[in-house]
PDB file of N, CA, C, O and CB in Angstrom:
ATOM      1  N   UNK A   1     159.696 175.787 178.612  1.00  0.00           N
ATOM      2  CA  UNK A   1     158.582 176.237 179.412  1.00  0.00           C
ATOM      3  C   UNK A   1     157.798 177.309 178.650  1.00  0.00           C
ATOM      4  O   UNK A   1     158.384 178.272 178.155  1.00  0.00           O
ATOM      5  CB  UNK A   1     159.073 176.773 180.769  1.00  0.00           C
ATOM      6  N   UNK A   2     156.658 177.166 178.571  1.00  0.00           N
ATOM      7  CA  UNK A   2     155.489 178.365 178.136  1.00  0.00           C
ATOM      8  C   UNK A   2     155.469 179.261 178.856  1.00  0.00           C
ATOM      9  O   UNK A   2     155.554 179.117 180.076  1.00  0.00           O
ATOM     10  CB  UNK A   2     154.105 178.064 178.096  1.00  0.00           C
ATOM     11  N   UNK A   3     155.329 180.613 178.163  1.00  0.00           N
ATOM     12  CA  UNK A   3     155.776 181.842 178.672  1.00  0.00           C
ATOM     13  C   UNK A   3     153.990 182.078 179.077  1.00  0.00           C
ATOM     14  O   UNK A   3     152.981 181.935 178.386  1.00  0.00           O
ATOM     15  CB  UNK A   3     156.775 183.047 177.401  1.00  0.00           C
ATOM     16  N   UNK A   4     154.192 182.495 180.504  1.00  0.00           N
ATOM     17  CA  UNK A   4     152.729 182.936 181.132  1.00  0.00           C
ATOM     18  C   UNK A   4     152.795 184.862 181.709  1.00  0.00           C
ATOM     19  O   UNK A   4     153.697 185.699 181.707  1.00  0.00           O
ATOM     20  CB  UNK A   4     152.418 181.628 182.835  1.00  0.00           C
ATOM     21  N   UNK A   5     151.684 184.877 182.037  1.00  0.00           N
ATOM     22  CA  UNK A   5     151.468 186.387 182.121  1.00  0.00           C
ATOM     23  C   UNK A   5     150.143 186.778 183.243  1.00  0.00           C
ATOM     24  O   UNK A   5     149.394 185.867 183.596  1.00  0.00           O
ATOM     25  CB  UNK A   5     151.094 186.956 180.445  1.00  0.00           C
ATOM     26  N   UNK A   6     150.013 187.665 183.565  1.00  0.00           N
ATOM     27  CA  UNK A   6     149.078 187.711 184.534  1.00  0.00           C
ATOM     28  C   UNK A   6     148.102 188.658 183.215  1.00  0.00           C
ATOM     29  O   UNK A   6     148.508 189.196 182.185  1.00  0.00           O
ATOM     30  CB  UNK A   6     149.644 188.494 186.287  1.00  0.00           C
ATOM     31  N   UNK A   7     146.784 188.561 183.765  1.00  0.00           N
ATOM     32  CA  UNK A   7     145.773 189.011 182.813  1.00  0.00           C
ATOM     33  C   UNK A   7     145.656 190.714 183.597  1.00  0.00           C
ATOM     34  O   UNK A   7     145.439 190.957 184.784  1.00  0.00           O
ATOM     35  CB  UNK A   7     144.110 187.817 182.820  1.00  0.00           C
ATOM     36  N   UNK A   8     145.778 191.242 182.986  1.00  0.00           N
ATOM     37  CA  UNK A   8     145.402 193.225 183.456  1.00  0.00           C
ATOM     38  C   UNK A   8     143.460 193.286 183.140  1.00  0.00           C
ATOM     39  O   UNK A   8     142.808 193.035 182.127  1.00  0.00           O
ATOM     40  CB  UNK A   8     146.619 194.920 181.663  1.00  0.00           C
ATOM     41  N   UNK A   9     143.038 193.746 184.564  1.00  0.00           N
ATOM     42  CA  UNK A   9     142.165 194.187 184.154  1.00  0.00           C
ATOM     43  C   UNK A   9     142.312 195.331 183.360  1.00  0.00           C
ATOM     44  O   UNK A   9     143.166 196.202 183.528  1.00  0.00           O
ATOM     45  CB  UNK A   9     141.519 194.258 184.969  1.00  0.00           C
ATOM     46  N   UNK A  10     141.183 195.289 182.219  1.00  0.00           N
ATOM     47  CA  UNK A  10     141.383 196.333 181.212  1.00  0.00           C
ATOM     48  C   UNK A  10     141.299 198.042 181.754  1.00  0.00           C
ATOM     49  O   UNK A  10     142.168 198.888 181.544  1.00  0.00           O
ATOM     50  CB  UNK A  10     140.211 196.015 180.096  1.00  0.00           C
ATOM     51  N   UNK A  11     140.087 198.232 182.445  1.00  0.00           N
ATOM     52  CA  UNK A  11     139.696 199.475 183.138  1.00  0.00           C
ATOM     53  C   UNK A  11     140.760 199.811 184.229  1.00  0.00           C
ATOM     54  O   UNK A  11     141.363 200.747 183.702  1.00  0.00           O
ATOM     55  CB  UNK A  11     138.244 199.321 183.789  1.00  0.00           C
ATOM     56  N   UNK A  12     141.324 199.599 185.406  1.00  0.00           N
ATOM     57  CA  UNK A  12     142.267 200.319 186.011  1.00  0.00           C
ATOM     58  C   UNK A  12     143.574 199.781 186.077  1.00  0.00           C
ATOM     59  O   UNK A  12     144.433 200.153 186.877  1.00  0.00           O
ATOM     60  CB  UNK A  12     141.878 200.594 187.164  1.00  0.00           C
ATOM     61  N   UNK A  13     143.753 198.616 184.944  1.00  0.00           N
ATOM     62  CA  UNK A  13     145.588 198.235 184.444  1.00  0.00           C
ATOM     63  C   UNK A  13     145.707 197.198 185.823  1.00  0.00           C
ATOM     64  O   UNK A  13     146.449 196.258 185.539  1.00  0.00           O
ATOM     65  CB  UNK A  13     147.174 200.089 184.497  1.00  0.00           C
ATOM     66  N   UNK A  14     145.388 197.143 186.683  1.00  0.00           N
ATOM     67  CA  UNK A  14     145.752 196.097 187.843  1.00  0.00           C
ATOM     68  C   UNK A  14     146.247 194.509 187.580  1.00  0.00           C
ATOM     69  O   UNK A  14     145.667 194.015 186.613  1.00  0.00           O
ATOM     70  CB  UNK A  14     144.458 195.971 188.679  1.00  0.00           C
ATOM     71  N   UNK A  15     147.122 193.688 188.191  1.00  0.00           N
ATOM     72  CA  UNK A  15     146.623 192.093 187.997  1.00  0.00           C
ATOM     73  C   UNK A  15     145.327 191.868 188.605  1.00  0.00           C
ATOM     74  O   UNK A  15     144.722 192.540 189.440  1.00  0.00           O
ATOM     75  CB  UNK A  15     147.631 190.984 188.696  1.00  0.00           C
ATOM     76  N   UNK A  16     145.023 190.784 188.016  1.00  0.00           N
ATOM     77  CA  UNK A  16     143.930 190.039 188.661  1.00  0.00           C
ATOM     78  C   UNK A  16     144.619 189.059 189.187  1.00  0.00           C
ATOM     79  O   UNK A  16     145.806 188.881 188.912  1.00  0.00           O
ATOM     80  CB  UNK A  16     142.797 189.552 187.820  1.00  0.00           C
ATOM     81  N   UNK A  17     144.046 188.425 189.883  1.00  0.00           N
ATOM     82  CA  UNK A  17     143.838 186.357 190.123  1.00  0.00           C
ATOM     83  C   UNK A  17     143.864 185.732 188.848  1.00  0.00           C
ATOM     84  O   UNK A  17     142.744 185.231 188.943  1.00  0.00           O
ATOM     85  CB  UNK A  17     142.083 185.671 190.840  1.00  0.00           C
ATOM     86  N   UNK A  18     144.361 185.274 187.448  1.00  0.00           N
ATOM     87  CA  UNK A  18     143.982 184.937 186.831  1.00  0.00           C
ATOM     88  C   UNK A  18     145.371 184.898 185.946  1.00  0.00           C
ATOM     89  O   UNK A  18     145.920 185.998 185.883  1.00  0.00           O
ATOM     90  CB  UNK A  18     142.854 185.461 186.677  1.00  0.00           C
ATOM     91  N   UNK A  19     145.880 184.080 185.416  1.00  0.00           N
ATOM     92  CA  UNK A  19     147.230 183.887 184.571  1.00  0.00           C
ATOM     93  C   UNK A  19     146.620 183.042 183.401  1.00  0.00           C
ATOM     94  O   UNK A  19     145.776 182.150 183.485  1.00  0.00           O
ATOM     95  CB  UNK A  19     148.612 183.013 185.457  1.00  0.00           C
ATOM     96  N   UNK A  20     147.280 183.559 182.236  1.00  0.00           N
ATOM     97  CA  UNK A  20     147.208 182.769 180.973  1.00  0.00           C
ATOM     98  C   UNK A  20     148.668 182.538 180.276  1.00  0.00           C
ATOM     99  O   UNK A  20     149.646 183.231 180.554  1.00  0.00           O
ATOM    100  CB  UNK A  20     146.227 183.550 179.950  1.00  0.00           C
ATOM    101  N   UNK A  21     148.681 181.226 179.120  1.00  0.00           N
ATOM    102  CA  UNK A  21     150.104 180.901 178.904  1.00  0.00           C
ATOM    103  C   UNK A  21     149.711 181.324 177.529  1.00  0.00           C
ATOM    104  O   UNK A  21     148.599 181.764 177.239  1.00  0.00           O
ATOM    105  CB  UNK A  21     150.812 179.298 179.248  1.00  0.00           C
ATOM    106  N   UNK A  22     150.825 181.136 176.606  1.00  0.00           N
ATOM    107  CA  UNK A  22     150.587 181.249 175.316  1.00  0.00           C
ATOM    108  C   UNK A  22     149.560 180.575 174.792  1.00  0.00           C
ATOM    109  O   UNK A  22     148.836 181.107 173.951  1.00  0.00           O
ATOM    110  CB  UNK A  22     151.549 180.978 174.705  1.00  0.00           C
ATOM    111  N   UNK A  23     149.340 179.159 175.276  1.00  0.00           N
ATOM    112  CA  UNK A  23     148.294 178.149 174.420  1.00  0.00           C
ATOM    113  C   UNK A  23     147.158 178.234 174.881  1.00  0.00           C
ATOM    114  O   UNK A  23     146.198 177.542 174.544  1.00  0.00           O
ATOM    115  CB  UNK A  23     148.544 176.681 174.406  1.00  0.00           C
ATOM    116  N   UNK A  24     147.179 179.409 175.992  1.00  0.00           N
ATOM    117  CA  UNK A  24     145.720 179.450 176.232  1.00  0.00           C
ATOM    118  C   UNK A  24     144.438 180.544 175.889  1.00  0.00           C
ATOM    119  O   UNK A  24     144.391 181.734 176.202  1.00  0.00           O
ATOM    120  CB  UNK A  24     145.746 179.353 177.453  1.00  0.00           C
ATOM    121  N   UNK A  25     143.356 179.692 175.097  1.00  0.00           N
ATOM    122  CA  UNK A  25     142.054 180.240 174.627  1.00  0.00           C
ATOM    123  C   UNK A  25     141.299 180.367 175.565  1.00  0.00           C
ATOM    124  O   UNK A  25     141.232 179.451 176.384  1.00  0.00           O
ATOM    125  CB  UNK A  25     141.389 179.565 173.708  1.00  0.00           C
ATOM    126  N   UNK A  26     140.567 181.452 175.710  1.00  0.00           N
ATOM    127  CA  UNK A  26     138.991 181.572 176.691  1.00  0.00           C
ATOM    128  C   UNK A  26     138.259 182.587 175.331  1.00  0.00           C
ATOM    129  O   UNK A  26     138.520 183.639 174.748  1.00  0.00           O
ATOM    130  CB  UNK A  26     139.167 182.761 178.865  1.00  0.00           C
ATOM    131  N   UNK A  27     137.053 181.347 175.289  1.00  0.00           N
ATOM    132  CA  UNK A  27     136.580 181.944 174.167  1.00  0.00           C
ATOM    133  C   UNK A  27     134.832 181.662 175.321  1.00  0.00           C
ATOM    134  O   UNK A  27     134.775 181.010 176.363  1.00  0.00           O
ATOM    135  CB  UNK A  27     137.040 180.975 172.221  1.00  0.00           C
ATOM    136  N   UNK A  28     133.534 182.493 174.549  1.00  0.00           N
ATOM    137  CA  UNK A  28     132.439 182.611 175.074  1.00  0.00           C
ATOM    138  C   UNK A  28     132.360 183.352 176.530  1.00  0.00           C
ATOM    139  O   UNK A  28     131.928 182.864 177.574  1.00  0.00           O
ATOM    140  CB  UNK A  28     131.986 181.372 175.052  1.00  0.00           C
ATOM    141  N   UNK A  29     133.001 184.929 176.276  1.00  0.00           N
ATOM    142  CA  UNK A  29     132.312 186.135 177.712  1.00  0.00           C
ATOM    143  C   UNK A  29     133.343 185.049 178.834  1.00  0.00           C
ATOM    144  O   UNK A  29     132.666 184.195 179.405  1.00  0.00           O
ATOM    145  CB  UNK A  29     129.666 186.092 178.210  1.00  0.00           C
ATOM    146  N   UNK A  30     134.499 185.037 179.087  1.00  0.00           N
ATOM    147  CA  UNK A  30     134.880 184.519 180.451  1.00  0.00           C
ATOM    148  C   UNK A  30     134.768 186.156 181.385  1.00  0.00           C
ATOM    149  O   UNK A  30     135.253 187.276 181.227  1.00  0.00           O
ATOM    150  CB  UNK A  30     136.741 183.638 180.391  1.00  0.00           C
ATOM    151  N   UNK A  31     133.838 185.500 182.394  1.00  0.00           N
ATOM    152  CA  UNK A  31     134.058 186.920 183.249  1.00  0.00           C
ATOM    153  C   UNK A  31     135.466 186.961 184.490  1.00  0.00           C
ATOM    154  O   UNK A  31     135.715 186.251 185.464  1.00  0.00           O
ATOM    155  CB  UNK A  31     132.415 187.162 184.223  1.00  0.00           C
ATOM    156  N   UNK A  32     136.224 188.252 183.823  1.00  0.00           N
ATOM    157  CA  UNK A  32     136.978 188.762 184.639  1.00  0.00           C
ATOM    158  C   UNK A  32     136.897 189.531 185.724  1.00  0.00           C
ATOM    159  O   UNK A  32     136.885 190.703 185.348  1.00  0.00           O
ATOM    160  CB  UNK A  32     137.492 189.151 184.154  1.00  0.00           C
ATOM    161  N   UNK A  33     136.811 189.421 187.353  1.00  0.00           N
ATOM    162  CA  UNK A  33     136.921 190.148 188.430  1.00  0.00           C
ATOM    163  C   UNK A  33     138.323 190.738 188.548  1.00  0.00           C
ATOM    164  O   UNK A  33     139.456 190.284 188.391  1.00  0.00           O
ATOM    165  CB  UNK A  33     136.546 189.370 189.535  1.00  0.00           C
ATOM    166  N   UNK A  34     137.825 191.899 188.878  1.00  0.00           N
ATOM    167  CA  UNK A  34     139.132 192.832 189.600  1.00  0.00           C
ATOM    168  C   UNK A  34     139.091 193.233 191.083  1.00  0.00           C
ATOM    169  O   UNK A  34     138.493 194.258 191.410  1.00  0.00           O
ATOM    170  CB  UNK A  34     139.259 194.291 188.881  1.00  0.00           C
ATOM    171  N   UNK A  35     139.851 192.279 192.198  1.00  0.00           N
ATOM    172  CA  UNK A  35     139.838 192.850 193.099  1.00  0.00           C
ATOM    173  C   UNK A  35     140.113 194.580 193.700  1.00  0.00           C
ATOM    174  O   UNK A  35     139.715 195.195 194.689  1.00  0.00           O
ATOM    175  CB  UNK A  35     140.392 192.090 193.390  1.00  0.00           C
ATOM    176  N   UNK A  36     140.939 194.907 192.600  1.00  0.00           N
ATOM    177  CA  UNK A  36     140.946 196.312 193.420  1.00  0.00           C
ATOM    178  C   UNK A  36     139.841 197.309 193.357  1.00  0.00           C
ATOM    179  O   UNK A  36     139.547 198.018 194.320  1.00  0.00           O
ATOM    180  CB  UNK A  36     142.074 197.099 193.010  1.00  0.00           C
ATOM    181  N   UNK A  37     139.195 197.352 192.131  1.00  0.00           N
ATOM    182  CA  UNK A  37     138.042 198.064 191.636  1.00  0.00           C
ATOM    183  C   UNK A  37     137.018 197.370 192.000  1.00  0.00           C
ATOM    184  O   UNK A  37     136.115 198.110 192.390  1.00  0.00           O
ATOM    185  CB  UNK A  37     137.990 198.305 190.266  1.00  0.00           C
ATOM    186  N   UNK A  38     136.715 196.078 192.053  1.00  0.00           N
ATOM    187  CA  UNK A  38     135.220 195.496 192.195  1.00  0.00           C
ATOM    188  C   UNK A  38     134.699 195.415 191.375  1.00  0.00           C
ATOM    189  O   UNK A  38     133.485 195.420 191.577  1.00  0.00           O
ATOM    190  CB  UNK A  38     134.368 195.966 192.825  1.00  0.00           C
ATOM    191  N   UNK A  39     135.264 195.249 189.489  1.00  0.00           N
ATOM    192  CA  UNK A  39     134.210 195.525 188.636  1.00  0.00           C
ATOM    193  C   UNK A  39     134.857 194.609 188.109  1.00  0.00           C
ATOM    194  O   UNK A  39     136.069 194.549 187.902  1.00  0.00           O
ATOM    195  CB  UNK A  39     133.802 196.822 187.976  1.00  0.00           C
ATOM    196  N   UNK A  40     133.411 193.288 187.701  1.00  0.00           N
ATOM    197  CA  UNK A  40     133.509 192.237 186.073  1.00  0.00           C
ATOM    198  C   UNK A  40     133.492 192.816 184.842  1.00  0.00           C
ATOM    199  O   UNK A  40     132.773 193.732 184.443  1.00  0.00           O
ATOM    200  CB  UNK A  40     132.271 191.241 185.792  1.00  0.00           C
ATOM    201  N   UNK A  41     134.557 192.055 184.127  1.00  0.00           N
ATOM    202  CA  UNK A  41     133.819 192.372 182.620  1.00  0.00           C
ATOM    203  C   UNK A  41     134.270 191.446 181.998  1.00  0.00           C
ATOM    204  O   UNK A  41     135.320 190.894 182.326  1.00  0.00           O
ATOM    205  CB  UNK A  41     134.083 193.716 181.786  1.00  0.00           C
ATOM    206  N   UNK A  42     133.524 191.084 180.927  1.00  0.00           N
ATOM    207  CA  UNK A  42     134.022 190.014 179.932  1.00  0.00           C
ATOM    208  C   UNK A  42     134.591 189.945 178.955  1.00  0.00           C
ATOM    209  O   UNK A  42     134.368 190.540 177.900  1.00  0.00           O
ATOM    210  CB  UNK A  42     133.428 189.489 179.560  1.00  0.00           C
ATOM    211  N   UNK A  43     135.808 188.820 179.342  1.00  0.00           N
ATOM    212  CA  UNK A  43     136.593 189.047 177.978  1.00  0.00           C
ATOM    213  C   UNK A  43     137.144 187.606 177.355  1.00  0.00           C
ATOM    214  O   UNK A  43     136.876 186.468 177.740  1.00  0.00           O
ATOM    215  CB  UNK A  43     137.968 190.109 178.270  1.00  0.00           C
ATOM    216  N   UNK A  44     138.035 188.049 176.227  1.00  0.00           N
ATOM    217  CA  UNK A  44     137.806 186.450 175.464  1.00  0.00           C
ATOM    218  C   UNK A  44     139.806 186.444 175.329  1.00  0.00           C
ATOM    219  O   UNK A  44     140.363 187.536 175.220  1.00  0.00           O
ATOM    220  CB  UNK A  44     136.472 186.453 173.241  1.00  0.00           C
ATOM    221  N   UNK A  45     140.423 185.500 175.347  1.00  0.00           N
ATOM    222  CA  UNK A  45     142.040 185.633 175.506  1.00  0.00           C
ATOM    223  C   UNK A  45     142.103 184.552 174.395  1.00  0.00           C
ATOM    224  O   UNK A  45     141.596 183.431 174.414  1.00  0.00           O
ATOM    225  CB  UNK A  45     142.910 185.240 177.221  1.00  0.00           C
ATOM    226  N   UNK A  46     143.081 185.333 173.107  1.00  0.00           N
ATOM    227  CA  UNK A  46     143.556 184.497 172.695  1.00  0.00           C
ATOM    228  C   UNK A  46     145.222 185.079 171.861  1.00  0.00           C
ATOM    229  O   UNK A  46     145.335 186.275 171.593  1.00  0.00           O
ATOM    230  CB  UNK A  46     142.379 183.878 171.939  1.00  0.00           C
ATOM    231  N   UNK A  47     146.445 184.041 171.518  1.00  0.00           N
ATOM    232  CA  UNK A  47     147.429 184.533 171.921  1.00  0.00           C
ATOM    233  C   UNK A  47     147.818 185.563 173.117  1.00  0.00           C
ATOM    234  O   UNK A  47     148.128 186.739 172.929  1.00  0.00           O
ATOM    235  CB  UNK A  47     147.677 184.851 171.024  1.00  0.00           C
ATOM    236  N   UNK A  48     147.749 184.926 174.356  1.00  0.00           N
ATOM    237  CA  UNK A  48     148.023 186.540 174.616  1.00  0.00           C
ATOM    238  C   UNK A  48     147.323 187.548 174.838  1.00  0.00           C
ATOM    239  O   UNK A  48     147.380 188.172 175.898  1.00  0.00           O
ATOM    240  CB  UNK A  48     148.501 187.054 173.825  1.00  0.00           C
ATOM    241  N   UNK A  49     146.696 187.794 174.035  1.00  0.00           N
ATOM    242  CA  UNK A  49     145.876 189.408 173.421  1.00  0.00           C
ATOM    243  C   UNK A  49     144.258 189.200 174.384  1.00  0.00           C
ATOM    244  O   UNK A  49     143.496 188.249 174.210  1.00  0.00           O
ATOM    245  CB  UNK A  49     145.452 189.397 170.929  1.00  0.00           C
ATOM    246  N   UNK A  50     144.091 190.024 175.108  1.00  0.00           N
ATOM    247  CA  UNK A  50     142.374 190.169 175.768  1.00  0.00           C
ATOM    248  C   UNK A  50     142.037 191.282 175.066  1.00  0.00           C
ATOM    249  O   UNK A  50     142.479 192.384 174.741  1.00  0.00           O
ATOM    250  CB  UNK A  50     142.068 190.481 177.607  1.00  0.00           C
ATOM    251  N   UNK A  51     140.734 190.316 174.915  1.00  0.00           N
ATOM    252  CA  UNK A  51     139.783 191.301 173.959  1.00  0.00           C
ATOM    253  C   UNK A  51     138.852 191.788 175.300  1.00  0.00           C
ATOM    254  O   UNK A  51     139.088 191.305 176.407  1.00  0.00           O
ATOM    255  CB  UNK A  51     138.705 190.336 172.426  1.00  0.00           C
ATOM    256  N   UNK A  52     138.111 192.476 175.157  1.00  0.00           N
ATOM    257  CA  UNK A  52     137.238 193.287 176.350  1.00  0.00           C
ATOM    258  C   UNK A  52     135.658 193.225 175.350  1.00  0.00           C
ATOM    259  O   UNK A  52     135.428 193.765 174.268  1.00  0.00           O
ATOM    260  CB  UNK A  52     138.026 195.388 176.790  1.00  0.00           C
ATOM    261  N   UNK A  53     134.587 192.187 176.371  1.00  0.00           N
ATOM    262  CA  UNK A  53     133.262 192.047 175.132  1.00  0.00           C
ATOM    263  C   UNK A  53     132.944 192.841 175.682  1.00  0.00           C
ATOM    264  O   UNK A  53     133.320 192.841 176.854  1.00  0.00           O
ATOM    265  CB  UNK A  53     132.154 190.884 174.770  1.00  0.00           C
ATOM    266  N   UNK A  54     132.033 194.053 175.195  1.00  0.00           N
ATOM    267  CA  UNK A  54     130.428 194.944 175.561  1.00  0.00           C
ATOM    268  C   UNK A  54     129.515 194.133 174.895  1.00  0.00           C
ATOM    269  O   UNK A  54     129.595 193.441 173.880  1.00  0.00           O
ATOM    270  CB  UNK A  54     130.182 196.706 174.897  1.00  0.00           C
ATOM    271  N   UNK A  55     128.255 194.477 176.031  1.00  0.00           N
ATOM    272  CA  UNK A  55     127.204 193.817 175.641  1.00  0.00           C
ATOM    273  C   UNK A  55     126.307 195.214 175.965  1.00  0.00           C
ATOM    274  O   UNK A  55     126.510 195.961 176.923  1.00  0.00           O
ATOM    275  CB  UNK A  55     126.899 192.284 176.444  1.00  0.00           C
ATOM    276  N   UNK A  56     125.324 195.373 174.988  1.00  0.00           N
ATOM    277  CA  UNK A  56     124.377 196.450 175.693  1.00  0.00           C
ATOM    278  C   UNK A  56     123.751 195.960 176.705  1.00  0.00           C
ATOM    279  O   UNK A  56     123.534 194.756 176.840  1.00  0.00           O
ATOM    280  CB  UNK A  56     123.342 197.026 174.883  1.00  0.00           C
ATOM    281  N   UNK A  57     123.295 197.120 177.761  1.00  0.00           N
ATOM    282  CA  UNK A  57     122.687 196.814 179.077  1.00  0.00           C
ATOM    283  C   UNK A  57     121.205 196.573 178.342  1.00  0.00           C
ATOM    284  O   UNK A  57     120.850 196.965 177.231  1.00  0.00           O
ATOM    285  CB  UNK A  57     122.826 198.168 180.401  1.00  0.00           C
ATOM    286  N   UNK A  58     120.290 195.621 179.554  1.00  0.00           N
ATOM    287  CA  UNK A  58     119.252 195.032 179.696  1.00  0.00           C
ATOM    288  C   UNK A  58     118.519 196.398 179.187  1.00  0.00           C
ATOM    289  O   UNK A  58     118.007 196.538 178.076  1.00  0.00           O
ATOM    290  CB  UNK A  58     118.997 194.328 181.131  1.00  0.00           C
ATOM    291  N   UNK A  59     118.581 197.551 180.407  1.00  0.00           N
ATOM    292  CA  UNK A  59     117.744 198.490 180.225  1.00  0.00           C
ATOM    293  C   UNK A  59     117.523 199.008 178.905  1.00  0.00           C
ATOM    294  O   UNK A  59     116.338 199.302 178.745  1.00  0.00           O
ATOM    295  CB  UNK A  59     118.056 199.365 180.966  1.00  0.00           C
ATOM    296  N   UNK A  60     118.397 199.266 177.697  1.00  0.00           N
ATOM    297  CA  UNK A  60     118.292 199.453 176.639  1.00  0.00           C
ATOM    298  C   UNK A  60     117.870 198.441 175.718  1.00  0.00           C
ATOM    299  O   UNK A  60     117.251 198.758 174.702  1.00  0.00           O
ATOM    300  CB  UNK A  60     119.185 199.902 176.427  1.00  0.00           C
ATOM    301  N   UNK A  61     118.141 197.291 175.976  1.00  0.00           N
ATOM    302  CA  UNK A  61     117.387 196.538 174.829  1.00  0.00           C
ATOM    303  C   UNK A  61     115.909 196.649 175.630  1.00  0.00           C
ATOM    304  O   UNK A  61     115.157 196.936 174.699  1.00  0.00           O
ATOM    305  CB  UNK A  61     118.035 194.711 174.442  1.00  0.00           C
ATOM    306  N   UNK A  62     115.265 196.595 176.573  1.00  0.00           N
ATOM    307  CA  UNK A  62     114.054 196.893 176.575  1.00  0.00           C
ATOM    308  C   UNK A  62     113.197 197.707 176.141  1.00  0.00           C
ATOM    309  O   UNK A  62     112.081 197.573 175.638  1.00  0.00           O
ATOM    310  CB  UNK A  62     113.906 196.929 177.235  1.00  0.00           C
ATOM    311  N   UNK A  63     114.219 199.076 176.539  1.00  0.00           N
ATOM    312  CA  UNK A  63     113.423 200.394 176.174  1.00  0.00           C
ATOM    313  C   UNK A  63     113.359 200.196 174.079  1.00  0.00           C
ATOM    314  O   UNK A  63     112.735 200.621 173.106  1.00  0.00           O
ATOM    315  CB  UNK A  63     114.657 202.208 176.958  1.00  0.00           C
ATOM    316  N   UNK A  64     113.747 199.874 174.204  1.00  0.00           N
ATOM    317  CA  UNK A  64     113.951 199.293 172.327  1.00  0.00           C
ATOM    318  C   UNK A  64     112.616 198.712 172.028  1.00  0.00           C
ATOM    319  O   UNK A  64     111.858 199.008 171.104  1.00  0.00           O
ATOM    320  CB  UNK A  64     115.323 197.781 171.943  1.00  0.00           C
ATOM    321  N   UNK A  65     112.454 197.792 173.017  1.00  0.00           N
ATOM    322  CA  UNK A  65     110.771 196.649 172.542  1.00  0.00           C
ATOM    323  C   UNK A  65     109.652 197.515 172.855  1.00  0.00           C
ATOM    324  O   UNK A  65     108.666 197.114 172.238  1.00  0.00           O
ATOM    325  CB  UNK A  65     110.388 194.915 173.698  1.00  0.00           C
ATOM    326  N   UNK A  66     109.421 198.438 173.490  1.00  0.00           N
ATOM    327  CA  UNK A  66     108.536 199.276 173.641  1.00  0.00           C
ATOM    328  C   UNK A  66     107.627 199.576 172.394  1.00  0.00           C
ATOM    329  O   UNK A  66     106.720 200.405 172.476  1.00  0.00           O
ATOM    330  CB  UNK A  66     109.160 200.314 174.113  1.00  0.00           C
TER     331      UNK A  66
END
């Protein structure tokens, strides 16, 4: 049997809803919800390991095109 794990949101350590096994990839921003906090963020799972993406906010790449 493949060893599975519950995914931690990164910001307050909680489980989520959301289990991954060893063989499983989420690649391209999968957004993660955290019920206890209320906050998405995107991340990419591979072995195991969650990466946590930042993206700059909207408001700053605008103020940029100015």
């Amino acid at each position: 049997m493949k060893q599975t794990e519950w995914i931690l949101y990164p910001v307050c350590g909680s489980k989520t809803r959301s289990r991954i096994r060893e063989d499983t990839i989420l690649i391209n921003n999968y957004p993660l919800y955290c019920p206890k906090c209320r906050q998405e963020r995107l991340i990419e799972v591979r072995n195991l390991q969650t990466i946590v993406i930042t993206e700059p906010d909207t408001l700053d790449v605008e103020s940029m095109n100015v």
